[in-house]
C-alpha positions as CSV (number, residue, x, y, z in Angstrom):
1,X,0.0,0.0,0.0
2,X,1.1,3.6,-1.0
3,X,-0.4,6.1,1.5
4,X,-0.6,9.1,0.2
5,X,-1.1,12.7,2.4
6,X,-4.7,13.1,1.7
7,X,-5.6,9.8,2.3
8,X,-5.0,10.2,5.8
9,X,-8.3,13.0,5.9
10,X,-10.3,11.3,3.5
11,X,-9.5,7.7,3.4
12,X,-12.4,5.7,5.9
13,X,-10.3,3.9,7.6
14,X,-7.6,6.7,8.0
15,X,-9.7,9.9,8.8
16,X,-11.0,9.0,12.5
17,X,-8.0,8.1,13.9
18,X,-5.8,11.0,11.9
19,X,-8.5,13.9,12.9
20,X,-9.2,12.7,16.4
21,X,-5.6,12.3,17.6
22,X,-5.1,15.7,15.9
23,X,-8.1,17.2,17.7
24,X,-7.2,15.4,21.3
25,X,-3.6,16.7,21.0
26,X,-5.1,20.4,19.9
27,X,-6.8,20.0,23.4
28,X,-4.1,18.4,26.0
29,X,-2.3,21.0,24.2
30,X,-4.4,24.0,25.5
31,X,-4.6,22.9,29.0
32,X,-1.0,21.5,29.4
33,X,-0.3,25.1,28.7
34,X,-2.3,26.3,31.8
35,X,-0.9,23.7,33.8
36,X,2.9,24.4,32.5
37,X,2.4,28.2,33.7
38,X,0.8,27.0,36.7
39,X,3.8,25.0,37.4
40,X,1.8,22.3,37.7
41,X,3.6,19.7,35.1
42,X,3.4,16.5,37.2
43,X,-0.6,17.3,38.2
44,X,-1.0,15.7,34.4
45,X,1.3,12.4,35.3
46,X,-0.3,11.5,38.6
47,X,-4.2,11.8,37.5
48,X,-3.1,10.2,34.4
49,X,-2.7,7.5,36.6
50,X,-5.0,7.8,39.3
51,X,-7.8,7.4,36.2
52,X,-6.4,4.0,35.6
53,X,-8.0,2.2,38.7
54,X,-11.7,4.2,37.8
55,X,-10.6,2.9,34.2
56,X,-10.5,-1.0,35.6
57,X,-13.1,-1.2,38.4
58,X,-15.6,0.7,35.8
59,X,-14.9,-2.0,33.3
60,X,-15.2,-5.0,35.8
61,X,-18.8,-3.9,36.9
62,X,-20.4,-2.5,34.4
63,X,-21.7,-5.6,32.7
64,X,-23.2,-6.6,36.1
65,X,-25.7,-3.7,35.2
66,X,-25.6,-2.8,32.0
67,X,-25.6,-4.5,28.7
68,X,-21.9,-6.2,27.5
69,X,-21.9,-3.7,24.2
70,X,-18.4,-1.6,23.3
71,X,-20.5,1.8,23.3
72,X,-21.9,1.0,27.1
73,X,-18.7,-0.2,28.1
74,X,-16.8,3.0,27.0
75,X,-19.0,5.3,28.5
76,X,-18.5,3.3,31.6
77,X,-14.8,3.3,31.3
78,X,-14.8,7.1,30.5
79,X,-17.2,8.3,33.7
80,X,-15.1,5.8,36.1
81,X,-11.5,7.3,34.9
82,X,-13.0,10.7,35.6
83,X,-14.6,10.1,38.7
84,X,-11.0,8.2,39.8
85,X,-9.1,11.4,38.4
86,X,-10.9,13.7,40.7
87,X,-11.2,11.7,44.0
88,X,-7.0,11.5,43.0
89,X,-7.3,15.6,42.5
90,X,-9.4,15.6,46.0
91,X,-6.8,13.7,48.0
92,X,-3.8,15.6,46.5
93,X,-5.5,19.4,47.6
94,X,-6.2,17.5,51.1
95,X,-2.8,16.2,51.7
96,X,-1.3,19.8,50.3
97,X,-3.5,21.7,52.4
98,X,-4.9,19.7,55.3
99,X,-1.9,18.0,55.9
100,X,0.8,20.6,54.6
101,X,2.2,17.7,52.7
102,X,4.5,19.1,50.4
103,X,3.0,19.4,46.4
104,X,5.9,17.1,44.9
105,X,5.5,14.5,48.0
106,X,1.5,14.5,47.2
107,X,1.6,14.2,43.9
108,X,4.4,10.8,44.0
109,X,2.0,9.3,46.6
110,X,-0.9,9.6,45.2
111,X,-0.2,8.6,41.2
112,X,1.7,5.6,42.8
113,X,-1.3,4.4,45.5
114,X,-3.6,5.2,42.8
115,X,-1.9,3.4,39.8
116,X,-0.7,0.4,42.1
117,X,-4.5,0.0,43.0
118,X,-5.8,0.0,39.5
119,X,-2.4,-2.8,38.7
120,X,-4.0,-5.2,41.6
121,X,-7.2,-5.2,40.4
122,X,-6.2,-5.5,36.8
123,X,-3.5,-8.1,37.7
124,X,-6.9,-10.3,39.4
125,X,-9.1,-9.6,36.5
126,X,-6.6,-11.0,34.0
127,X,-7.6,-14.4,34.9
128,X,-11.5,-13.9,36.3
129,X,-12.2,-11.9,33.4
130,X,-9.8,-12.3,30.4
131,X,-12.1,-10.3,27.7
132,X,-12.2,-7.3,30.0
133,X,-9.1,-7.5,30.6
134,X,-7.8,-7.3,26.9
135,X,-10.3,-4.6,26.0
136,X,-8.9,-2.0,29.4
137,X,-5.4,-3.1,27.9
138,X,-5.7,-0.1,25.5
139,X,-5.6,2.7,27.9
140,X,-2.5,1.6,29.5
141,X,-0.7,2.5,26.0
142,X,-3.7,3.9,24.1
143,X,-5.1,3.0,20.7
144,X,-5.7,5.8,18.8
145,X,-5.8,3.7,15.3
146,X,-9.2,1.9,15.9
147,X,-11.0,5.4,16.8
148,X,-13.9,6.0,15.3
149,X,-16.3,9.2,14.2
150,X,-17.8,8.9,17.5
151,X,-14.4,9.9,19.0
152,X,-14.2,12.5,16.7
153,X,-17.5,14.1,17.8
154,X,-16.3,13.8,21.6
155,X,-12.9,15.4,21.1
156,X,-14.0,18.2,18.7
157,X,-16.7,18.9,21.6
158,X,-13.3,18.6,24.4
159,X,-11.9,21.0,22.1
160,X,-15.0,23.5,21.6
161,X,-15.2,23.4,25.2
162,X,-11.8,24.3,26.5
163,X,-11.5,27.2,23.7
164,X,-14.7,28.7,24.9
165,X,-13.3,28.4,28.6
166,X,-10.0,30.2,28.2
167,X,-11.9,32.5,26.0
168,X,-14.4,33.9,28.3
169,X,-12.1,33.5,31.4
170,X,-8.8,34.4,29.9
171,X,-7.5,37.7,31.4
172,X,-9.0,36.0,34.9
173,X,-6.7,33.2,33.8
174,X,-4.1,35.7,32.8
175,X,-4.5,37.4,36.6
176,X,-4.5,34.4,38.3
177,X,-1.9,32.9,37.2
178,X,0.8,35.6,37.6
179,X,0.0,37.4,40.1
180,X,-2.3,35.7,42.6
181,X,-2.5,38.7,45.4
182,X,-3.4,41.3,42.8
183,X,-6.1,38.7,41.4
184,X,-7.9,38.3,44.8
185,X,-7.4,42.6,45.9
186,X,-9.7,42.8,42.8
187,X,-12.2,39.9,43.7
188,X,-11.0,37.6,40.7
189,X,-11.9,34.1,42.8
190,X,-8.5,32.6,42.3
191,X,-9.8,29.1,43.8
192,X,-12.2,28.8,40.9
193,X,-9.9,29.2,38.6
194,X,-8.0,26.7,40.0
195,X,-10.6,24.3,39.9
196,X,-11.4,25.3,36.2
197,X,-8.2,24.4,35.7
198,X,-8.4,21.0,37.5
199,X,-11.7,20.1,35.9
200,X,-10.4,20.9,32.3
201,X,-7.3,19.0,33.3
202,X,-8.9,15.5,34.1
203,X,-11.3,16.1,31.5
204,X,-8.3,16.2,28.7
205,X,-6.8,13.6,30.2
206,X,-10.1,11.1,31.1
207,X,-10.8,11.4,27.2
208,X,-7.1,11.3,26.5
209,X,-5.9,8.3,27.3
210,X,-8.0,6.6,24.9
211,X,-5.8,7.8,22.5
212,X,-2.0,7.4,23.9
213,X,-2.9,5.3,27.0
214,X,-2.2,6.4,30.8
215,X,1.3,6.0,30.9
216,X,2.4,8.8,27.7
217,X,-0.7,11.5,28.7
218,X,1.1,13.3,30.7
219,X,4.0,13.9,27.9
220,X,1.3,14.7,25.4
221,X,0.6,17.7,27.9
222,X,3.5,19.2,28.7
223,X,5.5,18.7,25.5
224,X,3.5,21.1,23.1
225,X,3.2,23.6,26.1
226,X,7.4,23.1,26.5
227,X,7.9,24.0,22.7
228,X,6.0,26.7,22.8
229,X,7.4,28.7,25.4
230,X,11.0,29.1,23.3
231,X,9.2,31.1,21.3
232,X,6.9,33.6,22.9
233,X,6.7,35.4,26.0
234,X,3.0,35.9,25.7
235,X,0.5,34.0,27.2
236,X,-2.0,34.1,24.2
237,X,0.8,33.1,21.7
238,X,1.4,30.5,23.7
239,X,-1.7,28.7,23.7
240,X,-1.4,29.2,19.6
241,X,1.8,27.7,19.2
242,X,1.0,24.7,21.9
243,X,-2.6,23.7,19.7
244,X,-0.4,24.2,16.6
245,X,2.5,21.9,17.8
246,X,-0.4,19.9,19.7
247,X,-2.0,19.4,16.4
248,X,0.7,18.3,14.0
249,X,2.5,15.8,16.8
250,X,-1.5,14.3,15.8
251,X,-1.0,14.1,12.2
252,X,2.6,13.1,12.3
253,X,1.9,10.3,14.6
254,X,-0.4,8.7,12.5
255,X,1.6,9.4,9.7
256,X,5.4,8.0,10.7
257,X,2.7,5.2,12.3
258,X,2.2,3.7,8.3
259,X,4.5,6.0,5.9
260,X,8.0,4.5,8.2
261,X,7.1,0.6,7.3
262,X,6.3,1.5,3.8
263,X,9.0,3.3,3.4
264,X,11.5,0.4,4.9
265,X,9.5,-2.4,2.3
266,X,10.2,0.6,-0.4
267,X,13.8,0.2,0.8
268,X,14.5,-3.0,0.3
269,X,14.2,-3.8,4.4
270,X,12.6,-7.2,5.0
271,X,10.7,-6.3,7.8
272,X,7.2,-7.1,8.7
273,X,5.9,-4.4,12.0
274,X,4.1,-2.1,13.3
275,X,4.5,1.4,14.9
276,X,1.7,2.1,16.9
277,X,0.2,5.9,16.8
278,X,-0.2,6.2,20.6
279,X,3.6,6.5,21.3
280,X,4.6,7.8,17.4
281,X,2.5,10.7,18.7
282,X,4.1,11.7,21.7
283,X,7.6,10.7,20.0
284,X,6.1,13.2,17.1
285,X,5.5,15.9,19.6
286,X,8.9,15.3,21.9
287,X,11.2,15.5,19.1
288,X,9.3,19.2,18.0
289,X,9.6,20.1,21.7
290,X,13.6,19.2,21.2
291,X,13.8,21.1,17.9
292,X,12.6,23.9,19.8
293,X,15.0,23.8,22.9
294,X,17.7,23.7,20.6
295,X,16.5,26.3,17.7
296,X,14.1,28.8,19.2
297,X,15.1,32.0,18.0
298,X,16.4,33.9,21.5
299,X,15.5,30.6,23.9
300,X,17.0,28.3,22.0
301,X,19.8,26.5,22.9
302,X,21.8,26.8,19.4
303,X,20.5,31.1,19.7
304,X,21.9,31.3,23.3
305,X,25.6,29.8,22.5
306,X,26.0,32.2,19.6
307,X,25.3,34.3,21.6
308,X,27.7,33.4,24.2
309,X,30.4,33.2,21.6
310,X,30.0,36.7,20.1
311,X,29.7,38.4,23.7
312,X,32.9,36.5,24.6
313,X,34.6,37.4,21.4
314,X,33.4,41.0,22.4
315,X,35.0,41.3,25.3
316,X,38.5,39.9,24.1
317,X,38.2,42.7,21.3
318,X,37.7,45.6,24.2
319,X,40.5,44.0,26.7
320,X,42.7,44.4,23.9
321,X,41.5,47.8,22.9
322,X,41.4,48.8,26.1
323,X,45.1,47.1,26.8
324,X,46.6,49.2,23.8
325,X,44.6,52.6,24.7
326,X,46.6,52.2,28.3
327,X,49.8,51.6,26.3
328,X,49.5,55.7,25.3
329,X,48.6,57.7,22.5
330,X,50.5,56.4,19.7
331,X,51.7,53.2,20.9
332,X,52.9,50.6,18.6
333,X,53.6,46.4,19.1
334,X,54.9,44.1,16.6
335,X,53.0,40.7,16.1
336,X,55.3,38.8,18.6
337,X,55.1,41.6,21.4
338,X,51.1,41.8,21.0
339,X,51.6,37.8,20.9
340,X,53.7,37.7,24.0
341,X,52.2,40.5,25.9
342,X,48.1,39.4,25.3
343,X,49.4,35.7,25.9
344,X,47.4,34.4,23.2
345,X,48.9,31.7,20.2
346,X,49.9,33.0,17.1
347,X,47.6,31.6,15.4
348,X,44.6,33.2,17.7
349,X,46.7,36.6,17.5
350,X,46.6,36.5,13.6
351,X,42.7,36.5,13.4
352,X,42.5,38.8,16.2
353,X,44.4,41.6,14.6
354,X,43.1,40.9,11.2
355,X,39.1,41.7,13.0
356,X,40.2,44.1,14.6
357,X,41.6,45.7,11.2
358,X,38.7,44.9,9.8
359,X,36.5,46.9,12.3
360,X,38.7,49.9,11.9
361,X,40.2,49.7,15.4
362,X,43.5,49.0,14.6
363,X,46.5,49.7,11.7
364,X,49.5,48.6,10.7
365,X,52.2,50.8,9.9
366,X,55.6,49.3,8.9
367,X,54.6,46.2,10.9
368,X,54.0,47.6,13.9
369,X,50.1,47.8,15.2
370,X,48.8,50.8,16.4
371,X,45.0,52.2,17.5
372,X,43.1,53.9,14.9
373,X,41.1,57.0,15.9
374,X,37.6,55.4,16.0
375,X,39.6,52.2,17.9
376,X,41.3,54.9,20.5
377,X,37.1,56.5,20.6
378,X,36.1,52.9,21.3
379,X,38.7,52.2,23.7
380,X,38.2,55.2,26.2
381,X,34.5,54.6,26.0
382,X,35.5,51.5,27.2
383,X,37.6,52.8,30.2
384,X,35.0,55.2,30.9
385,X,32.4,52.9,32.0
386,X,35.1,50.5,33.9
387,X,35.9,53.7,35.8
388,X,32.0,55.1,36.1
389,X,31.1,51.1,38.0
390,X,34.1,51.8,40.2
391,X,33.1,55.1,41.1
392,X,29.3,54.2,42.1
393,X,30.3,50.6,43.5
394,X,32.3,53.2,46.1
395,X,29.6,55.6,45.9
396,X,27.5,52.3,47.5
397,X,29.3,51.7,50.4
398,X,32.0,49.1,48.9
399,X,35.5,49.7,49.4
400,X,37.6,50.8,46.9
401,X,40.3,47.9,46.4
402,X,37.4,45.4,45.6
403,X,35.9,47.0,42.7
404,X,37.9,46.4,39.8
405,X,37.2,43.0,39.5
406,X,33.0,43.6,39.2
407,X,34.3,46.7,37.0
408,X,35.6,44.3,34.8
409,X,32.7,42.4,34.0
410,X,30.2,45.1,33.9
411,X,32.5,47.4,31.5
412,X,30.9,45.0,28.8
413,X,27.1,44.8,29.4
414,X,26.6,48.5,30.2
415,X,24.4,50.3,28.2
416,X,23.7,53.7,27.3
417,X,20.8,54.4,29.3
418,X,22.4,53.0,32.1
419,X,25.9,54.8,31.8
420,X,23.4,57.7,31.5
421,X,21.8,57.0,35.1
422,X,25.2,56.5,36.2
423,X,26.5,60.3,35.2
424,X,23.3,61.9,36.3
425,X,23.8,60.0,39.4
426,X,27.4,60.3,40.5
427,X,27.2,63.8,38.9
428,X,30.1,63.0,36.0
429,X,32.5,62.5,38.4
430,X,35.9,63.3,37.0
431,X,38.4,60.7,38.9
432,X,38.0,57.0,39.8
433,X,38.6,55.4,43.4
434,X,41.8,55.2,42.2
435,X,42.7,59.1,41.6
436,X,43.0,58.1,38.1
437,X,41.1,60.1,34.9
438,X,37.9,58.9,33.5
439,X,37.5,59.9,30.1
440,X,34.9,62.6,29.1
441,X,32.0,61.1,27.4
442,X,32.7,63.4,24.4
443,X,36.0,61.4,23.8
């Protein structure tokens, strides 16, 4: 079989499991971001699996009452994970609160009693009730390639009703979340919010695990949410860019899921498997939230070295400046004394000359290096604000002999508002601790 792109939205076996893992994530997605700025990341993980004993005692005595059919069966399994998720939520606020159990300790108690309850009485079940069994086997791992339109309709409703919530409530949200005094000074009921938020939480998670199973939910939540934040610093552009990675981790899981073993037979690979879509989703969605980390813009981890690099590179480029501009007005090195002097190799002394031509800082003249105008400029701006730190480091009560090594850092991060606020302040002093000159700012 050749699965093509479309197929996986119009093909009848294809299209419920592709739309309503893509819908589901779109959801997790949305309230793994309220929980990730709550700084509530392993809330998802333990009622994950506190739903799994609801999701086994639900399955065990429901055909006692009801009739044996999938549909009843599901409902039941569905209403028992959500009931189990919130007595789990219950306990958790009582031990935080009641008990002033501390939120981590709460949370690891409660998603292991929980989960090791659910095993016991799935590990008794295996051999009373081997059909049962088999059928609560999926939400351990999920099964999100035998979903149906029926699924469909339930997640696009998860998703209709989590978008209208943090419409309607979202500068409360907004309020609540970052600043919790200010919220309750202006009545905003920072408890209901909470509980919003709790409610919304199980609820993603109760419908959820149908899809990637109790054990990978809590990944599906906080993954999209982790992405996101490398690349905004706004709370609405957040919740964009977590449904949007939410969404496609969907797709891709379901695609990688069939397009990998076609592509292997296509490659000659003799190999007859299958990827399931439960975990090729959260893989999906995990390697995005990587890309991210490393390539985000100003978060990223790629962004932040370079950046590391070029301030470093920076500051060698002042020291030396700054070393020549103490040297005198019309100092000259050769390459070996510069070599010697900076203690850098010759080979590192070779490019650092040749930028430092190349910025207009530095000549040569009958090979001998010397300052340029613009490079002596540079470098007394340079000794300026080494000397203006000194002088308001004293100015704070520090003594004098202990300043030139903070001076030293902060010469290079300075700005000019800031070395503004520093004249105003110190009233452009003329004279370091030291007795020594600090250069007008007109130089």
């Amino acid at each position: 079989m050749n699965t093509a792109f479309l197929d996986f939205f119009i093909d009848p076996v294809l299209r419920a499991p592709t739309i309503g893992s893509m819908l589901m994530c779109l959801a997790a997605s949305f309230v793994g971001v309220l929980a990730f700025v709550r700084r509530r990341s392993l809330l998802g993980e333990a009622l994950s699996h506190c739903a799994y004993p609801g999701v086994v005692i639900s399955a065990l005595i429901t055909p006692l009452f009801f009739s044996a059919s999938e549909e009843a069966l599901a409902l039941a399994v569905l209403i028992g994970a959500f009931c189990s998720g919130v007595i789990g939520l219950w306990v958790i606020d009582k031990l935080e609160h009641r008990f002033r159990v501390s939120d981590d300790a709460a949370l690891c108690f409660v998603l292991a009693i929980f989960f090791g309850v659910g095993v016991l009485v799935a590990s008794r079940i295996q051999i009373t009730h081997a059909l049962i069994y088999r059928k609560i086997q999926v939400f351990i791992y999920g099964q999100a390639a035998t979903m149906t339109d029926s699924h469909v309709y339930m997640y696009s409703g998860l998703v209709l009703l989590s978008a209208t919530i943090l419409f309607c409530f979202y500068r409360e949200i907004q309020v609540s979340f970052f600043d919790r005094q200010f919220a309750k000074s202006i009545g905003i009921r920072t408890r209901l919010v909470d509980r919003v938020l709790f409610f919304l939480l199980v609820l993603a998670i109760v419908i959820g695990i149908r899809s990637v199973g109790v054990v990978l939910m809590a990944g599906m939540l906080i993954s999209p949410a982790v992405a996101a934040r490398q690349f905004t610093h706004s709370l609405k552009w957040m919740f964009c860019i977590a449904g949007l990675v939410g969404a496609v981790s969907g797709f891709l899981g379901n695609f990688f899921s069939i397009a990998l073993p076609e592509w292997g037979k296509k490659a000659g690979f003799d190999w007859d498997f299958i990827l399931p879509t439960g975990p090729m989703i959260l893989l999906s969605s995990v390697t995005i939230c990587f890309f991210a980390l490393f390539f985000a813009p100003d978060r990223g981890l790629l962004s932040r070295f370079c950046r590391i690099v070029k301030f470093r590179d920076r500051c060698i480029l002042e020291n030396v400046l700054k070393s020549m501009w103490r040297k005198g007005e019309g100092a000259k090195v050769s390459f070996k004394e510069f070599a010697s002097w900076a203690s850098y190799s010759q080979f590192f002394t070779f490019f650092l000359l040749l930028r430092l031509r190349r910025q207009g800082w530095m000549e040569k003249k009958q090979n001998l290096f010397c300052l340029t105008s613009d490079g002596r400029l540079r470098a007394a701006h340079i000794v300026r604000l080494h000397r203006l730190w000194e002088v308001y480091l004293v100015h704070m009560g520090q003594k004098a002999e202990k300043v030139h090594r903070s001076a030293e850092e902060m010469e290079h991060i300075i700005t000019p508002e800031l070395e503004k606020e520093l004249t105003d302040l110190l009233k452009d002093p003329r004279q370091d601790p030291h007795h020594q000159p600090i250069p007008r700012k007109e130089v």
